[in-house]
C-alpha positions in Angstrom: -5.9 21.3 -7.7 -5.3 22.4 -11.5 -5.1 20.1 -14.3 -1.5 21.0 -15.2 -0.8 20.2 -11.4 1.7 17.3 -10.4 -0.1 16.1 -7.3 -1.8 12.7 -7.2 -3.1 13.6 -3.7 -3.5 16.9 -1.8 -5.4 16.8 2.2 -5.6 19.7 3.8 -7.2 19.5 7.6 -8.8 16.6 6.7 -11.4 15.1 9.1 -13.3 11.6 9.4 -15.8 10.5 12.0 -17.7 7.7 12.2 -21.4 7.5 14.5 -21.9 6.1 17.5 -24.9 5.0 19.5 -25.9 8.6 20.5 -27.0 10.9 17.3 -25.6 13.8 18.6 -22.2 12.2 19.1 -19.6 11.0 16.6 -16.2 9.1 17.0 -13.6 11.2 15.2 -10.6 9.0 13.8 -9.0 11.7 11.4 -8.0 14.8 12.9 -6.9 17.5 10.4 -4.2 15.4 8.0 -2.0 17.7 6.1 0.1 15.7 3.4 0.7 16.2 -0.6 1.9 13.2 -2.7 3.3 14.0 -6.3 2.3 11.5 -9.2 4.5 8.4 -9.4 6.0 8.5 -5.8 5.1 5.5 -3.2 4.3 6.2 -0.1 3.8 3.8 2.5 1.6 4.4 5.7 2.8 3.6 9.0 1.5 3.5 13.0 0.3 1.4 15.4 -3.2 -0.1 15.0 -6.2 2.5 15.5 -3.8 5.2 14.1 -6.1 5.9 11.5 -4.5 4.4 8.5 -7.7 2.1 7.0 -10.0 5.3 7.8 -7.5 7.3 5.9 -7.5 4.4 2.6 -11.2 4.4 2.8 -11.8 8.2 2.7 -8.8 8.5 -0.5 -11.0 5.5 -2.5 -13.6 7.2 -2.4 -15.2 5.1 -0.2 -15.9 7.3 3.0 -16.7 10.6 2.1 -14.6 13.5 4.7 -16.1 14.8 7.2 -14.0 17.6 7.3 -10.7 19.6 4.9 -10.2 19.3 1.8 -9.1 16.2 -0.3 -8.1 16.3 -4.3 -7.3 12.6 -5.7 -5.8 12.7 -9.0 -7.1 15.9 -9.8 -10.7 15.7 -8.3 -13.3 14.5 -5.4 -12.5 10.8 -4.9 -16.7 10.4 -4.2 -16.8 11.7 -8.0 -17.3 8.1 -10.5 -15.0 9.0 -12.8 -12.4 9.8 -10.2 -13.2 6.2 -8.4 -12.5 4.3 -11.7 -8.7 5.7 -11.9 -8.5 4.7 -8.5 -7.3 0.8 -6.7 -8.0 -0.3 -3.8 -7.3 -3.6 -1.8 -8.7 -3.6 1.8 -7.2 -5.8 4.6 -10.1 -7.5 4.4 -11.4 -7.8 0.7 -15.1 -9.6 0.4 -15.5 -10.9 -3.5 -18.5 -12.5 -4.9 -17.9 -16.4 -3.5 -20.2 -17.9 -5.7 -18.6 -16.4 -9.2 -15.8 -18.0 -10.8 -12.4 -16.5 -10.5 -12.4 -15.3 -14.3 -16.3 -14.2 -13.9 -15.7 -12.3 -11.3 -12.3 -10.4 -12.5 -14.3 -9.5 -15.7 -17.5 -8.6 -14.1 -15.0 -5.9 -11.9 -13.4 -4.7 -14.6 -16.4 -3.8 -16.9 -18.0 -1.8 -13.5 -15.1 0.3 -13.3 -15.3 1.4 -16.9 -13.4 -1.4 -18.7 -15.2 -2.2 -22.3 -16.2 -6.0 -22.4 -13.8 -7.0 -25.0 -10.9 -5.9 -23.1 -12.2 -6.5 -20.0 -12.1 -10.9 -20.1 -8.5 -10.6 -21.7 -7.3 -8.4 -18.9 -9.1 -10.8 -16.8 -7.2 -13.7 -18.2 -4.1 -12.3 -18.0 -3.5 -10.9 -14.6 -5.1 -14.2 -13.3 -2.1 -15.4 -15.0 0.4 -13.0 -13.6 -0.9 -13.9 -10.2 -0.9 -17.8 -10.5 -4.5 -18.2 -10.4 -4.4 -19.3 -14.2 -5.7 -22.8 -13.6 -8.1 -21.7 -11.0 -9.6 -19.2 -13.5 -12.9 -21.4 -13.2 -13.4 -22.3 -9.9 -15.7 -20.3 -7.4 -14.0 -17.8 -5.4 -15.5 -20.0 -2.2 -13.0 -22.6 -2.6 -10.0 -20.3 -2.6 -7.7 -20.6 0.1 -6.3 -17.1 2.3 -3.5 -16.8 -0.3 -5.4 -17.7 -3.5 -7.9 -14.8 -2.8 -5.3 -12.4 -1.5 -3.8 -13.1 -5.4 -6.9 -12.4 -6.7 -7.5 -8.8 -4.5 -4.5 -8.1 -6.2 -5.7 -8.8 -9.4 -8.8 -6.9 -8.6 -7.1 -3.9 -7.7 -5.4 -3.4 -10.7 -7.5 -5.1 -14.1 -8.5 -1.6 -14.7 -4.7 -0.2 -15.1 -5.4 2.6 -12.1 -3.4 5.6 -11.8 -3.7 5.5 -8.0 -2.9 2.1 -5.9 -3.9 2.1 -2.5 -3.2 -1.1 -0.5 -4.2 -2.1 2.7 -1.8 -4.5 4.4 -1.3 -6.0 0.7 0.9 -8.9 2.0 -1.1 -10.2 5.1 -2.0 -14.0 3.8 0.4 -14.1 1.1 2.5 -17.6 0.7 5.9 -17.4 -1.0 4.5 -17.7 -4.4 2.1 -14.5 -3.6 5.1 -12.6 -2.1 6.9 -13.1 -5.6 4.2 -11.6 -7.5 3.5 -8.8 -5.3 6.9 -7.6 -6.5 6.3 -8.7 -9.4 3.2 -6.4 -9.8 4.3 -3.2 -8.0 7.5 -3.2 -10.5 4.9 -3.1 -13.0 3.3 -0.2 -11.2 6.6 1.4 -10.9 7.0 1.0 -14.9 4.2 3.0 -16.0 4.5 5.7 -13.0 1.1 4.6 -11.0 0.9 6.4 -7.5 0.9 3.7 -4.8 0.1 3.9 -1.3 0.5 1.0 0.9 -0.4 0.7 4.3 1.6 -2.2 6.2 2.9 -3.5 9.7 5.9 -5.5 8.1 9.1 -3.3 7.2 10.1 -5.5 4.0 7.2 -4.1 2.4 7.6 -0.6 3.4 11.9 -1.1 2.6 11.3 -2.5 -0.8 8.3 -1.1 -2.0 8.2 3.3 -0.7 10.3 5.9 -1.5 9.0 7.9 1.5 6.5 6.9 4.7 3.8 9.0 6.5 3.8 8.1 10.3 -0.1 8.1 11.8 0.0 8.5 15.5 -3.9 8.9 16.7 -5.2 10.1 13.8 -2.7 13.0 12.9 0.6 12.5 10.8 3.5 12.5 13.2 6.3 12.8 11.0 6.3 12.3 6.5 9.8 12.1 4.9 12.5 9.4 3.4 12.5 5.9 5.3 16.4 6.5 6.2 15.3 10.3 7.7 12.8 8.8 9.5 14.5 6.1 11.3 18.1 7.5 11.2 17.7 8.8 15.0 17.3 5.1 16.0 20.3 3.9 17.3 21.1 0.0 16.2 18.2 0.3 13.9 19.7 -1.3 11.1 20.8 -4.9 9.4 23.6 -5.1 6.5 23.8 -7.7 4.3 27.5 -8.2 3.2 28.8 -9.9 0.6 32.3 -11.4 -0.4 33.8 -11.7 3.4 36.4 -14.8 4.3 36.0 -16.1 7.9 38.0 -13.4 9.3 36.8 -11.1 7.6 33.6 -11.2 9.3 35.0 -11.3 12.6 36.0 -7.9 12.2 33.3 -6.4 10.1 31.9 -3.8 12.7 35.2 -2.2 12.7 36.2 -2.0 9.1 34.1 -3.5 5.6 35.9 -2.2 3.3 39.4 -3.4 4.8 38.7 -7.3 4.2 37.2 -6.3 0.7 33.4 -6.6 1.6 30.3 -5.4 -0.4 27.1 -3.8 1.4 24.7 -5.9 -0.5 21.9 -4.4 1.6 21.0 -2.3 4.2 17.5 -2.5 5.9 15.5 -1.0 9.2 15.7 -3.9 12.1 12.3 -5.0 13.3 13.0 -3.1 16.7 13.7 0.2 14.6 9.8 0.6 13.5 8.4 0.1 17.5 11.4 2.8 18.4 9.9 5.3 15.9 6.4 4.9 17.1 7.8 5.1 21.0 9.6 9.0 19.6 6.9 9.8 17.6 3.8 9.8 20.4 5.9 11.3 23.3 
């Protein structure tokens, strides 16, 4: 990919597999994915469980090298260091140091990806503040609870201002106080054009958060295009919100909104309409 070029990510064909017991043998979980993502855009990652989508996180970090394709992130090989330290990256299953204190921590993560020292404790200080964990900022990560350390893998994932977000089931853990500053901190992302790709099970996330969704269906892509494209063949696969409707008025909505004066305040996929895509998508 050339320097001038407005792709954040680029796969072509590619491949993962991971060992098994036999040597000669090797489990393949990515089979030739094909996708391009411009810079800025949000993308989130959809399919059933073992579709491939934490195999395919892992390999765009940086974290799993391909075994197979080609793979540009932000302009380069994602293995690369300097690539790795424009890159975020919150696992479903994030592991910190648990005997560090929050703020210790934060700032020894930020100065390994490339953050100087000065600026890396007042980072540190402020995103524990954006996420809540302000007063927590010295107590050992052991004694946080599910949500308290899902906060701070946010935090984590962005103290070194990353081009490229990639988030693994971001929201699994949160409380209501953690769903608030999720939004709060993809806005921020959204602000200064950061790629984001999030990988998630529940359709608020995916609704509010991505401008377009790649489908995984056994480790290929199945379908990549706008949320409303995507689920548009699915009959009764949405829910309105309306607004500013007397009594009446909602007994007749299905036949007429704008009649009794109502306002679509929002329009969203139904649960059911994400289960019906998958069902299409691997016949």
């Amino acid at each position: 990919m050339s320097p001038e070029s407005t792709q954040a990510l680029e796969a072509r064909g590619l491949r993962h597999a991971y060992p098994t017991a036999l040597p000669w043998r090797k489990r393949e979980v990515l089979h030739g994915i094909d996708f391009t993502l411009e810079t800025g855009a949000r993308l989130g990652l959809v399919g059933p469980n073992g579709s491939g989508k934490t195999t395919l996180l892992r390999v765009l970090a940086g974290l799993e090298p391909a075994s197979g394709g080609t793979l540009a992130v932000l302009g380069g090989d994602p293995t690369a260091r300097g690539i790795r330290r424009r890159i975020g990256f919150l696992s479903e299953d994030a592991a910190f140091p648990r005997e560090l204190l929050a703020l210790e921590a934060l700032e020894l993560l930020a100065q390994l990806r490339g953050v100087p020292r000065p600026t890396a404790r007042s980072r540190a200080q402020g995103l524990l503040e954006q996420v809540g964990l302000a007063a927590a900022a010295r107590t050992p990560l052991r004694r946080f609870s599910r949500g308290m350390a899902r906060r701070f893998g946010l935090a984590q994932a962005l103290v070194h201002e990353p081009q490229l977000v990639l988030l693994d089931e971001p929201t699994a853990g949160l409380d209501a106080q953690g769903f608030a500053v999720f939004d709060e901190l993809l806005a921020g992302l959204r602000a200064r054009s950061a790629t984001i790709v999030l990988a998630s099970h529940l359709l608020t996330d995916l609704q509010a958060h991505c401008d377009q969704w790649m489908v995984l269906h056994e480790g290929r892509v199945a379908a990549h295009g706008a949320p409303r494209d995507l689920l548009g063949a699915e009959r009764g696969g949405w829910m309105l919100e309306i607004e500013g409707l007397d009594a009446q008025g909602g007994e007749a909505v299905e036949h007429a909104i704008d009649e009794h004066g109502g306002t679509l305040a929002s329009r969203s996929p139904a649960p059911s309409a994400l289960r019906a895509l998958y069902r299409r998508l691997s016949k």
